[in-house]
C-alpha positions as CSV (number, residue, x, y, z in Angstrom):
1,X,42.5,-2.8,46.1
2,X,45.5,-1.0,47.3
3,X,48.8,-3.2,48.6
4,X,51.3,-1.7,50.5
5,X,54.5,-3.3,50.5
6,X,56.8,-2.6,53.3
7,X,60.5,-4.4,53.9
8,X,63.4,-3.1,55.5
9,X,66.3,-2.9,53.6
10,X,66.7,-1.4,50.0
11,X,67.1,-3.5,47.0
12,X,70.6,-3.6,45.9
13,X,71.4,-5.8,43.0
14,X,69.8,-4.7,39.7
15,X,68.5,-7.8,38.6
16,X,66.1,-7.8,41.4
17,X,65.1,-4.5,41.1
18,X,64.5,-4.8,37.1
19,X,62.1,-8.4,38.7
20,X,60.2,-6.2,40.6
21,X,59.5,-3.0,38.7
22,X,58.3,-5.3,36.2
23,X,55.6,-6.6,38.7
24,X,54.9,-3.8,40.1
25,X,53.9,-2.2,36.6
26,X,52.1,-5.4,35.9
27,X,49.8,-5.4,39.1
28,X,49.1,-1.4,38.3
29,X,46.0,-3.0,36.5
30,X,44.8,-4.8,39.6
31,X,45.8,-2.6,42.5
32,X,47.1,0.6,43.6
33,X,50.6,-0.5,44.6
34,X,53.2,1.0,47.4
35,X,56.6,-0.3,47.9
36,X,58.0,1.2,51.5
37,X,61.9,0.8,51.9
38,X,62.6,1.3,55.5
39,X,66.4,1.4,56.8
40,X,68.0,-1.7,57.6
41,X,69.3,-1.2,61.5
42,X,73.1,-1.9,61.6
43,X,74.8,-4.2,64.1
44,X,78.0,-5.9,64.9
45,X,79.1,-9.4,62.8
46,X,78.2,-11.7,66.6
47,X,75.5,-9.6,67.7
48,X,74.4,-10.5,71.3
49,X,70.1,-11.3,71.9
50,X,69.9,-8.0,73.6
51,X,71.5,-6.3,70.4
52,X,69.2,-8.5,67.9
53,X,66.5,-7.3,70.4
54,X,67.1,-3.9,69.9
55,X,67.1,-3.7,66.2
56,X,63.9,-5.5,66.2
57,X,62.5,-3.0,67.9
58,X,64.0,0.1,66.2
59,X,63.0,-1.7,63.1
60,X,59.3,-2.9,64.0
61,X,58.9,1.1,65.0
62,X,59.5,2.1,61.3
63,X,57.0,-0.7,60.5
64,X,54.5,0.8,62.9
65,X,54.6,3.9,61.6
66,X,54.5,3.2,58.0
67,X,51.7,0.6,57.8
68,X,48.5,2.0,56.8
69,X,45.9,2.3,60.1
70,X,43.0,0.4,58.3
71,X,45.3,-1.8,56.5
72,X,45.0,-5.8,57.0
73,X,48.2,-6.9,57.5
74,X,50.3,-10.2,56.7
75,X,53.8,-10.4,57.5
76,X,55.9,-12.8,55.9
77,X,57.0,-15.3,58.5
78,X,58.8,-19.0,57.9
79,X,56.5,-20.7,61.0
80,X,53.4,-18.8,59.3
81,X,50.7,-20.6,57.5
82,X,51.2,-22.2,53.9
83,X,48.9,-21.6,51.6
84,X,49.2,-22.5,47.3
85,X,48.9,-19.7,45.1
86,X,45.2,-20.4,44.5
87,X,44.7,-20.6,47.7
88,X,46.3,-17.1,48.3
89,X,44.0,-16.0,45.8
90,X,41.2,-17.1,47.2
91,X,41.9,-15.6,50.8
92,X,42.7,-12.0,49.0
93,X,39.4,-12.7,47.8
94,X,37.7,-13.4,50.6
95,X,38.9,-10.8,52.3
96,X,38.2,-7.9,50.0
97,X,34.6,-9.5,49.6
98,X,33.9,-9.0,53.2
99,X,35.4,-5.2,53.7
100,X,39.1,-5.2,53.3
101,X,40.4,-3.1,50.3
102,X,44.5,-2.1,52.2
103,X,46.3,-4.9,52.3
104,X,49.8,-4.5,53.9
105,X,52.6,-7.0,53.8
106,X,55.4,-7.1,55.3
107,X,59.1,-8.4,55.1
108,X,61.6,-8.1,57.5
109,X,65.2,-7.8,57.4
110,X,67.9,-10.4,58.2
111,X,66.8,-10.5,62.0
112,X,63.1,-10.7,60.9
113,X,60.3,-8.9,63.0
114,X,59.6,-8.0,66.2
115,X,56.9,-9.0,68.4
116,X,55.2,-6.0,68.4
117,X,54.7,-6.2,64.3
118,X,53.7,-9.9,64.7
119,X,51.1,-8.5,67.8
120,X,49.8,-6.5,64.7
121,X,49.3,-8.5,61.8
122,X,46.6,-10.2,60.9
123,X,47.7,-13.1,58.8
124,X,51.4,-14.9,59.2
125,X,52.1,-15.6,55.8
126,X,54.7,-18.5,54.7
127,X,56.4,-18.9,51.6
128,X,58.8,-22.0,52.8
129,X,60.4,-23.4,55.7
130,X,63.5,-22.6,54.1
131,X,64.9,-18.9,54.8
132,X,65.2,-16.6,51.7
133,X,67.1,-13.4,51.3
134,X,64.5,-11.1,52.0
135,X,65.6,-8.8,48.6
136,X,64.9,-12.0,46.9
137,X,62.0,-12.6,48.6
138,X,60.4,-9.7,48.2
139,X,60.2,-10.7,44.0
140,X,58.9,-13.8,45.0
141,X,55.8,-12.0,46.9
142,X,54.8,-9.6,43.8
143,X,55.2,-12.3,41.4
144,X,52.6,-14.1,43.7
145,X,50.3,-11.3,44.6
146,X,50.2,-10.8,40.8
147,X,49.3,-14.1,40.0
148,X,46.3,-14.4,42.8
149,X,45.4,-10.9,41.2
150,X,45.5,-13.1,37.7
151,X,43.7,-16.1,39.6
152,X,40.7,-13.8,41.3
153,X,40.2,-12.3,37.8
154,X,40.2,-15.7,35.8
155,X,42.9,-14.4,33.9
156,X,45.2,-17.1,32.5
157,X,48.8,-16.6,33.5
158,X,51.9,-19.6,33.1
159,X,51.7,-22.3,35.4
């Protein structure tokens, strides 16, 4: 299985970055793993719909180009569906059972993602109602993948 994880923005605080090394050298035993940082787009403090619009897009461009042609890909998306961690398990499962080896998710930045990268996914993934910071969240989603990697392998890992 390979997983390609691609967010836009870099992590900053060192905490999070120590969280998600760590998982990403766990899941090393499970998958191929590749974390994509893309450029966060810069706007003003009040930015108007048209300029939210347009960093979208530039943003959902990088996306484009960096996801993986044959990948399946979930974006992470608060109106998405809600699945438990067994049952995100159990989906990875499925899928890679019936031909799907490149997974691809994706996390956008504060704005979140633009049409275009919704148009492509396959699967809108939600983690909560609630909005996260998407540094934070990004922890939150290898921690996960990990344990449905733990789950699929009947593995026992802390509940």
């Amino acid at each position: 299985m390979r997983i390609q994880l691609i967010t836009i923005g870099k992590l900053k605080e060192k905490f999070l970055k120590q969280a998600c090394d760590e998982y990403q050298k766990r899941l090393q035993a499970y998958a191929k793993i590749e974390v994509i940082e893309l450029a966060e787009e810069k706007c003003s403090d009040q930015p108007s719909d048209a300029e939210i619009e347009q960093v979208l897009r530039k943003e959902g461009e990088r996306i484009q180009k960096a996801l993986h042609p044959d990948s399946f890909a979930i974006v992470l998306a608060v109106n998405g569906e809600m699945v438990t961690s067994p049952g995100l398990a159990k989906k990875l499962d499925h899928l890679t059972t019936y031909g799907h080896s490149h997974f691809s998710f994706i996390i956008g930045g504060s704005h979140g993602l633009s049409k275009e990268v919704y148009a492509r996914a396959s699967w809108d993934l939600s983690f909560s109602k609630m909005t996260f910071p998407h540094q934070l969240m990004r922890v939150f989603l290898l921690e996960q993948i990990y344990r449905a990697c733990k789950i699929n392998r009947g593995e026992t890992y802390h509940k």
